[in-house]
Short mmCIF file of the C-alpha atoms (twelve columns), coordinates in Angstrom:
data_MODEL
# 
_entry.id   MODEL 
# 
loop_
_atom_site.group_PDB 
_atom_site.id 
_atom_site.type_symbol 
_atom_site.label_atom_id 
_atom_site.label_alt_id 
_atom_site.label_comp_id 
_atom_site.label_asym_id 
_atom_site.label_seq_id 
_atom_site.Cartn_x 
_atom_site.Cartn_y 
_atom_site.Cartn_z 
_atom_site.pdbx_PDB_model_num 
ATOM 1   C CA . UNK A 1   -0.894  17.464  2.462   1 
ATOM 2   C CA . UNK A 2   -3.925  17.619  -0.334  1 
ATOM 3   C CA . UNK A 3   -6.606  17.374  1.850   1 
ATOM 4   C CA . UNK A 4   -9.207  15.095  -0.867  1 
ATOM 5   C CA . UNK A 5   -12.472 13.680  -0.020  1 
ATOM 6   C CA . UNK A 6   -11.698 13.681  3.624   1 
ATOM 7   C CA . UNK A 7   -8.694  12.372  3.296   1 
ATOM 8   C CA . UNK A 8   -5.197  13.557  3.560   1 
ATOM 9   C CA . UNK A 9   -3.324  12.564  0.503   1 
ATOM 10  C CA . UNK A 10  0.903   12.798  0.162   1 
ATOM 11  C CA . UNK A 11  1.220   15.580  -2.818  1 
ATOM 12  C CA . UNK A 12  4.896   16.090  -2.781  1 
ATOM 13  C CA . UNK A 13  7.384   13.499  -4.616  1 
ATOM 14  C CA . UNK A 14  8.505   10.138  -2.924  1 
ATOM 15  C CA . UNK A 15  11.844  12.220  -2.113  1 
ATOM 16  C CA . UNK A 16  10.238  14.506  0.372   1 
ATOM 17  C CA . UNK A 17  8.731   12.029  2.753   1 
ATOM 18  C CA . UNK A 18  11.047  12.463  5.887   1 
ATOM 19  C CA . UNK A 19  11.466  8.643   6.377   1 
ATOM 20  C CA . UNK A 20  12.286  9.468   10.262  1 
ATOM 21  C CA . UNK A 21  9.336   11.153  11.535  1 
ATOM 22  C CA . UNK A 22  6.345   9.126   9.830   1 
ATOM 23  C CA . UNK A 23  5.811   5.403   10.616  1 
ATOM 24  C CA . UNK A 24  2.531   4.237   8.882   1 
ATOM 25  C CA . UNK A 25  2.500   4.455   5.461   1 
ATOM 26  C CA . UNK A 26  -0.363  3.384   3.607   1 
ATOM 27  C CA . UNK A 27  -1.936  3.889   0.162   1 
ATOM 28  C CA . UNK A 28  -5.418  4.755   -1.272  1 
ATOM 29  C CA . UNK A 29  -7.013  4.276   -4.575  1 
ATOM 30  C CA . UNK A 30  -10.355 4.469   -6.098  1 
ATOM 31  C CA . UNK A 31  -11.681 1.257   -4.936  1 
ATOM 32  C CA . UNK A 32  -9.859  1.153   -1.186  1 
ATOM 33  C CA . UNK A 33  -11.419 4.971   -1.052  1 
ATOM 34  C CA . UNK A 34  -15.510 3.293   -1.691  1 
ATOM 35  C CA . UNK A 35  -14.262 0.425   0.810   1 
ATOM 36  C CA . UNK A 36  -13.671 3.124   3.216   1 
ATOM 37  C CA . UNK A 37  -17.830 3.969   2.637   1 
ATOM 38  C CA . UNK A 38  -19.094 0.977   3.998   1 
ATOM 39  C CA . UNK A 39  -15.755 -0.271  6.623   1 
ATOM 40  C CA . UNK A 40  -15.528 3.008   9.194   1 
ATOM 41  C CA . UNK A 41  -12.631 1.143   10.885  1 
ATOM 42  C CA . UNK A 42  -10.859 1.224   7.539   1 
ATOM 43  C CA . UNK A 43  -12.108 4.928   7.101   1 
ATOM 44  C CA . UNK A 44  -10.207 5.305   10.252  1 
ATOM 45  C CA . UNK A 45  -6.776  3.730   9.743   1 
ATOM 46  C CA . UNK A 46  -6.532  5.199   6.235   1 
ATOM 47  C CA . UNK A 47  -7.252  9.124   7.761   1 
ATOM 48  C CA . UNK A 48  -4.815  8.278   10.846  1 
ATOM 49  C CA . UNK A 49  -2.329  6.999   8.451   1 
ATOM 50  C CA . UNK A 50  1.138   9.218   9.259   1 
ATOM 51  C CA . UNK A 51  1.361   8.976   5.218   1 
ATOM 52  C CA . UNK A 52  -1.383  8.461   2.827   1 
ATOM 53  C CA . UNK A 53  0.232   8.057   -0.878  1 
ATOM 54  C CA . UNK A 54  -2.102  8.652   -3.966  1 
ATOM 55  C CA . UNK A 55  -1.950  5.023   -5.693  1 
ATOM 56  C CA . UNK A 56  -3.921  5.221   -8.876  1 
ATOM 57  C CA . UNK A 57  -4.989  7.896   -11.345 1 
ATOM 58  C CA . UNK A 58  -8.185  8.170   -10.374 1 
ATOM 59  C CA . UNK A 59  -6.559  9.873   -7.182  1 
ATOM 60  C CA . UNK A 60  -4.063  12.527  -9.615  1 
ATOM 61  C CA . UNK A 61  -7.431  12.887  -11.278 1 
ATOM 62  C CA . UNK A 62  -9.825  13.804  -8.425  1 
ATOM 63  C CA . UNK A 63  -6.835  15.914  -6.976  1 
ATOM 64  C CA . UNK A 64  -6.953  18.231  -9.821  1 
ATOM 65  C CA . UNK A 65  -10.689 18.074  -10.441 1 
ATOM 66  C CA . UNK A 66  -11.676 19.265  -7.027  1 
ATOM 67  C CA . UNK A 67  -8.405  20.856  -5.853  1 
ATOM 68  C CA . UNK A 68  -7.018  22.289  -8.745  1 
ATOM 69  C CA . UNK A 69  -3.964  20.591  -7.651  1 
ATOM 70  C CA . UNK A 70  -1.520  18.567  -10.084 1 
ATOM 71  C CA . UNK A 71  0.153   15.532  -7.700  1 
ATOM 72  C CA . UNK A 72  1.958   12.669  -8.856  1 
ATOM 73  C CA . UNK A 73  0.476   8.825   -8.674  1 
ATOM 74  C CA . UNK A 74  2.862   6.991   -6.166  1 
ATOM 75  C CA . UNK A 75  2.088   3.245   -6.499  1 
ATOM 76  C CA . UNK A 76  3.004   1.017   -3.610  1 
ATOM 77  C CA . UNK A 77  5.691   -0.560  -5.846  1 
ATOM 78  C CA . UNK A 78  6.931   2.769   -5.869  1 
ATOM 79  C CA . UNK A 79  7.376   3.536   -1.756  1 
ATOM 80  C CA . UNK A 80  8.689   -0.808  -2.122  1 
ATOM 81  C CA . UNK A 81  11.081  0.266   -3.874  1 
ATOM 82  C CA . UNK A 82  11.952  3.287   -2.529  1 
ATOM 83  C CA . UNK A 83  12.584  1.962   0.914   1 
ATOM 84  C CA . UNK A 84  14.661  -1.017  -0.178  1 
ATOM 85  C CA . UNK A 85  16.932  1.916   -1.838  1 
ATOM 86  C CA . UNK A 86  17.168  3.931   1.614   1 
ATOM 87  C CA . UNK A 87  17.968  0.404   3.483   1 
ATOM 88  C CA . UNK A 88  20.277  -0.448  1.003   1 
ATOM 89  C CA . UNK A 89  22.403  2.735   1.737   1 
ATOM 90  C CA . UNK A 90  21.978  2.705   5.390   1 
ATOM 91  C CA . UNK A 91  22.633  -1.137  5.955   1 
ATOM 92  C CA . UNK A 92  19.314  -1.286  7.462   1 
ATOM 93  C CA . UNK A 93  16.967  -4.272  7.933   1 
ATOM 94  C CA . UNK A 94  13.333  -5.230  6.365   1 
ATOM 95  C CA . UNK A 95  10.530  -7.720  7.342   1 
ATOM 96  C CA . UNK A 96  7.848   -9.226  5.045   1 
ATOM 97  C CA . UNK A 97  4.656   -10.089 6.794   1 
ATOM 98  C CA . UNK A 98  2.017   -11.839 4.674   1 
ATOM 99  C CA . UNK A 99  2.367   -14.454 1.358   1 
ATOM 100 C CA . UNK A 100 2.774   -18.009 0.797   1 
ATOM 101 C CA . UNK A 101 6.815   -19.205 1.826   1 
ATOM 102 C CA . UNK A 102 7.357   -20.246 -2.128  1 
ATOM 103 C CA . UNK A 103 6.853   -16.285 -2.744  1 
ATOM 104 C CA . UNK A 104 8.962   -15.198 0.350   1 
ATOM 105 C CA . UNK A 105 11.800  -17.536 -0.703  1 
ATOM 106 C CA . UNK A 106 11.540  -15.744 -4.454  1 
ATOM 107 C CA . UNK A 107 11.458  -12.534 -2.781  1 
ATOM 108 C CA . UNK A 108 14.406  -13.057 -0.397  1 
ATOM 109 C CA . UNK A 109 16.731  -14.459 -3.285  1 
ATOM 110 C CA . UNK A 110 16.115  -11.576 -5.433  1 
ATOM 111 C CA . UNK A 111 17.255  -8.926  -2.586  1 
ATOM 112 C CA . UNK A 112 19.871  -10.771 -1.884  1 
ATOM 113 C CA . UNK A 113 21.072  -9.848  -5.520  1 
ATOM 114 C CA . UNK A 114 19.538  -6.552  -5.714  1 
ATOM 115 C CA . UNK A 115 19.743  -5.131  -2.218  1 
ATOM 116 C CA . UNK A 116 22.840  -6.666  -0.524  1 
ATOM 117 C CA . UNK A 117 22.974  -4.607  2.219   1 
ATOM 118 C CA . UNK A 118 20.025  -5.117  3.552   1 
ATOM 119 C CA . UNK A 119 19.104  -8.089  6.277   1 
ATOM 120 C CA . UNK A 120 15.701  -9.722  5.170   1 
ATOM 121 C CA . UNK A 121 13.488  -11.890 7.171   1 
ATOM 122 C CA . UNK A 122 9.664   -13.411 6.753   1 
ATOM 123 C CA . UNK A 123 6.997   -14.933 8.295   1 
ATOM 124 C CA . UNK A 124 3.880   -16.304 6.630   1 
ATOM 125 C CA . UNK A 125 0.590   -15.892 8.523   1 
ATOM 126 C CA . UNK A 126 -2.628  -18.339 8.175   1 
ATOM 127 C CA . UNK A 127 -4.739  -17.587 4.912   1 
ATOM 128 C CA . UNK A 128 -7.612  -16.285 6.643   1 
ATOM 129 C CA . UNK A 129 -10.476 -13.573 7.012   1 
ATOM 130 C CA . UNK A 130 -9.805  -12.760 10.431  1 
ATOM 131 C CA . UNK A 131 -6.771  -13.722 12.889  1 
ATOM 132 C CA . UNK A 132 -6.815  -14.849 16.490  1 
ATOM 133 C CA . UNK A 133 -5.169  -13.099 18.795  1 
ATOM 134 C CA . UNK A 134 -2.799  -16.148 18.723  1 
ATOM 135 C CA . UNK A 135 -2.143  -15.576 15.315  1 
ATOM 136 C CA . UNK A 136 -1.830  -11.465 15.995  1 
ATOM 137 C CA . UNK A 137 0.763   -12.822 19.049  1 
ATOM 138 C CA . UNK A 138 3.022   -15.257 16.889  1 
ATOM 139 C CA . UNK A 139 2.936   -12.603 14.281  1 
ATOM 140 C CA . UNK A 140 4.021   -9.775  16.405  1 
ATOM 141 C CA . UNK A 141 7.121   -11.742 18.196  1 
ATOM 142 C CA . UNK A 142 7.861   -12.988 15.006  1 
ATOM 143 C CA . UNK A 143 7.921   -9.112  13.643  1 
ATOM 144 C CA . UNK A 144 9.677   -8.565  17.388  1 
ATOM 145 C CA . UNK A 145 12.758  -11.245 16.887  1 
ATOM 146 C CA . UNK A 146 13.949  -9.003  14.102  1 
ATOM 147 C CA . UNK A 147 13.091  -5.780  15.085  1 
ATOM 148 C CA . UNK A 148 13.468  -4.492  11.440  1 
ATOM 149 C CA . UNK A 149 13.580  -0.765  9.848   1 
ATOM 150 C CA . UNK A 150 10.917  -1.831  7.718   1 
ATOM 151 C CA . UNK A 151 7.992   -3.992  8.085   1 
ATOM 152 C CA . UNK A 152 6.240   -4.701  4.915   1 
ATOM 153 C CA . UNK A 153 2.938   -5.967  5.451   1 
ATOM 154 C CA . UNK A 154 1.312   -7.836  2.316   1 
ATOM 155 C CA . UNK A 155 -1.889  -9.697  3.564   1 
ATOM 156 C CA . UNK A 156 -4.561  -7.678  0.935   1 
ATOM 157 C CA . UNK A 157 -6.643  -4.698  2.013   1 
ATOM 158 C CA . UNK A 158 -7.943  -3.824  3.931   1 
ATOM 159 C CA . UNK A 159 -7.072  -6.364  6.263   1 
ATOM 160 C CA . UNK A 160 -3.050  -5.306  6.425   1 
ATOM 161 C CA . UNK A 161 -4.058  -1.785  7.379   1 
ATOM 162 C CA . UNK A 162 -6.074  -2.444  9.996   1 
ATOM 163 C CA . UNK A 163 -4.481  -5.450  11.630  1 
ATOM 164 C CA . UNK A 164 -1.241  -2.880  10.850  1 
ATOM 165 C CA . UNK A 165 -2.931  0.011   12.321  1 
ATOM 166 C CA . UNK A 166 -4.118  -2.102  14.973  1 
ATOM 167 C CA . UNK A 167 -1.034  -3.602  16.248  1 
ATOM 168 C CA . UNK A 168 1.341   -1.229  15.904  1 
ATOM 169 C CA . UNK A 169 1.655   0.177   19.459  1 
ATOM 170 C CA . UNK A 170 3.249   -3.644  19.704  1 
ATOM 171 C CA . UNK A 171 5.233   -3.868  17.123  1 
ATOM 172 C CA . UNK A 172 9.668   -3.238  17.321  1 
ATOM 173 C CA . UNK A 173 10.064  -1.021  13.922  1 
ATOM 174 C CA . UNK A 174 10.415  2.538   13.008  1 
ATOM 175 C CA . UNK A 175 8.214   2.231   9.383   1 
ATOM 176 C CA . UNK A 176 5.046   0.161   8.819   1 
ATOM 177 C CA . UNK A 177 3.931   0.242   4.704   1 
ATOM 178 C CA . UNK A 178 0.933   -2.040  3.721   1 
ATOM 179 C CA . UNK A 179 1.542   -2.749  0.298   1 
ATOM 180 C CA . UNK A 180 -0.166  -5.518  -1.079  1 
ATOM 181 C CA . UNK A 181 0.153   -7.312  -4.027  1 
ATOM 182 C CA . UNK A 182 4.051   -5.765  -4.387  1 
ATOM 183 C CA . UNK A 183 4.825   -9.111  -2.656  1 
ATOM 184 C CA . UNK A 184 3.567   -10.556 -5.716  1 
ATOM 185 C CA . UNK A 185 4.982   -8.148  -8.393  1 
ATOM 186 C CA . UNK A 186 8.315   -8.210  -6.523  1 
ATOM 187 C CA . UNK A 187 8.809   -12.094 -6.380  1 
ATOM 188 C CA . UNK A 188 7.416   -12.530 -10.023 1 
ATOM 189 C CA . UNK A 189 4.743   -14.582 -9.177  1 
ATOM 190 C CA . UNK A 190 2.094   -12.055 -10.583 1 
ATOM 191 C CA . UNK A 191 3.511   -9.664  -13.207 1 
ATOM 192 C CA . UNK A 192 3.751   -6.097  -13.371 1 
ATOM 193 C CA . UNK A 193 2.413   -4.251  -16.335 1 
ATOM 194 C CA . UNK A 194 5.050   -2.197  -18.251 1 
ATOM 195 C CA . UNK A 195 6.235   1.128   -18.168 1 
ATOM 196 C CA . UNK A 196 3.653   1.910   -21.240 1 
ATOM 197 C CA . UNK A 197 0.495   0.985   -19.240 1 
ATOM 198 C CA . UNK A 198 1.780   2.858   -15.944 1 
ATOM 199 C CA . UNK A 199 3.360   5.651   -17.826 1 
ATOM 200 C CA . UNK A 200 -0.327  6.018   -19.466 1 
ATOM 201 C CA . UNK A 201 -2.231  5.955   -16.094 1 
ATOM 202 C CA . UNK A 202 -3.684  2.618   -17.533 1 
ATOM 203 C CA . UNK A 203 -1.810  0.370   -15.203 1 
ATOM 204 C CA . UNK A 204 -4.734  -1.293  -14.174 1 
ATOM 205 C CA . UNK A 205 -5.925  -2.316  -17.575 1 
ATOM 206 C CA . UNK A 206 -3.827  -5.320  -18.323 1 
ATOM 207 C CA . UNK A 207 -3.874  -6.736  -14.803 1 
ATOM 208 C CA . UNK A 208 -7.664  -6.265  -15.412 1 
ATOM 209 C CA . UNK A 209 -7.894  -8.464  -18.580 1 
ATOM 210 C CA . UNK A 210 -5.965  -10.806 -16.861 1 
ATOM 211 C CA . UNK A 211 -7.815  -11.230 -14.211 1 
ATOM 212 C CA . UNK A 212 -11.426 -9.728  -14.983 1 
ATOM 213 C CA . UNK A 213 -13.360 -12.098 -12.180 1 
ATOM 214 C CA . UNK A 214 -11.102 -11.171 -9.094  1 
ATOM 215 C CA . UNK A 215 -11.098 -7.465  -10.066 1 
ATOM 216 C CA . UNK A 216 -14.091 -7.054  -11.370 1 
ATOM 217 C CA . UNK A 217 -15.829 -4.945  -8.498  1 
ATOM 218 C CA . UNK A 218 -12.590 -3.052  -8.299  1 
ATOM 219 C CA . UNK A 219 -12.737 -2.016  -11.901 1 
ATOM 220 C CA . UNK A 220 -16.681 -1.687  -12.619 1 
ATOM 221 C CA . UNK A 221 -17.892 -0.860  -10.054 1 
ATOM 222 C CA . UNK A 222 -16.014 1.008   -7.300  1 
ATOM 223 C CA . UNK A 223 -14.407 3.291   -10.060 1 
ATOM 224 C CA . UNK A 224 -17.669 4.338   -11.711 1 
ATOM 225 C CA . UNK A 225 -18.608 4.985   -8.042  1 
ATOM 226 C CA . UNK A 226 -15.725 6.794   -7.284  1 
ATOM 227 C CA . UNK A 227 -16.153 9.429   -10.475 1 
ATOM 228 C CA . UNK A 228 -19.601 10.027  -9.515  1 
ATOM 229 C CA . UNK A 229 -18.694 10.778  -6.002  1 
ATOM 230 C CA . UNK A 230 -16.143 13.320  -6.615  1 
ATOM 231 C CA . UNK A 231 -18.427 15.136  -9.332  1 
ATOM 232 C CA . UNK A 232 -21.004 14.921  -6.494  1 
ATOM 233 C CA . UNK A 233 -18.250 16.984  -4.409  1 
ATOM 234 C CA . UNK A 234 -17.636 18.907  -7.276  1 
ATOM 235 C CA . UNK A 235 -20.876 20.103  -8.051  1 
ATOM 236 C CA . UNK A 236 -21.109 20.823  -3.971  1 
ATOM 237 C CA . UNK A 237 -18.268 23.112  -3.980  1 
ATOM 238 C CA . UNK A 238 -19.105 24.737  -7.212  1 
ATOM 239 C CA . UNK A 239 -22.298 26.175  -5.456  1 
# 
């Protein structure tokens, strides 16, 4: 592990994670990383995470800039589809927590074509800030009724990680991955920028332009803060 900004960060490839012996698998970028500043709970789940996957350039960046370490950006797309691969060959089982039914139906009928192996159920949760504990409990049996390999858990950070993190002493599966808006990208209702933008560590350009109001802070503001904090750390270890 590439231990960055107090934080434990996957530096091998996607191959090496031992898919038997690590159940919570969550990501961390630039802007969940200054979320983690002012949300200690979040700070929390994301440093107890069993593994913590470097999800956007600025991570490969800080890596080498204060660690003289080269690692490799593993988008949650990437574990996605990783995982669907491994079920597919084992005849395993996944579960989709989080999104509207319309985007669960799309993502069930395209596994169906690209992963038949693999069993595939849902269940949508409330659109809300915060759940009950009724919520949590229809959730969880819902999760329970299955008991899948995989639970996917797409309900937008960092709300999945913590109600993940939270509930996962309850929950029948041997992998947890929050992964966001993969649920989107996957079912087609948001698209994925090309191989070009990802391929130039610019992924989150286009999807910026697209979008500019609901990713503004993400983009101007947590990643400006997120530069100056690791040349802060930087400059501390260069003392």
């Amino acid at each position: 592990m590439n231990f960055l900004l107090g934080f434990k960060v996957f530096d091998k490839t996607i191959d090496d994670i031992d898919l038997r012996n690590n159940r919570i698998i969550n990501t961390i970028n630039p802007h969940s990383y200054c979320t983690t500043k002012i949300d200690e709970n979040f700070k929390y789940v994301l440093q107890n995470s069993d593994i913590l996957l470097p999800d956007g350039i600025g991570i490969v960046w800080a890596s080498k800039v204060l660690n003289k370490k080269k690692i490799k950006k593993i988008a949650g797309f990437d574990i996605f589809i990783h995982l669907m691969n491994h079920l597919n060959a084992v005849n395993g089982s996944c579960f989709f927590l989080g999104a509207a039914e319309e985007t669960l139906k799309l993502i069930k009928d395209r596994i169906k074509k690209e992963y038949p192996n693999v069993e595939v159920n849902s269940y949508s949760p409330p659109y809300k800030q915060e759940f009950s504990s009724e919520d949590s409990a229809k959730m969880i049996e819902a999760v329970n009724a299955c008991k899948p390999t995989v639970l996917f858990v797409g309900m937008t950070a960092p709300k999945q990680e913590k109600w993940a993190f939270e509930n996962k002493d309850k929950l029948i599966t041997d992998i947890i991955c929050s992964i966001g808006a993969v649920f989107d990208f996957y079912a087609g209702t948001i698209k994925r920028p090309g191989s070009f933008w990802i391929k130039m560590g610019l992924e989150w350009l286009p999807r910026f332009l697209k979008e500019p109001k609901r990713l503004a802070e993400r983009n101007l503001v947590s990643t400006p803060k997120f530069i100056f904090e690791v040349l802060k750390h930087k400059l501390r270890i260069s003392r």
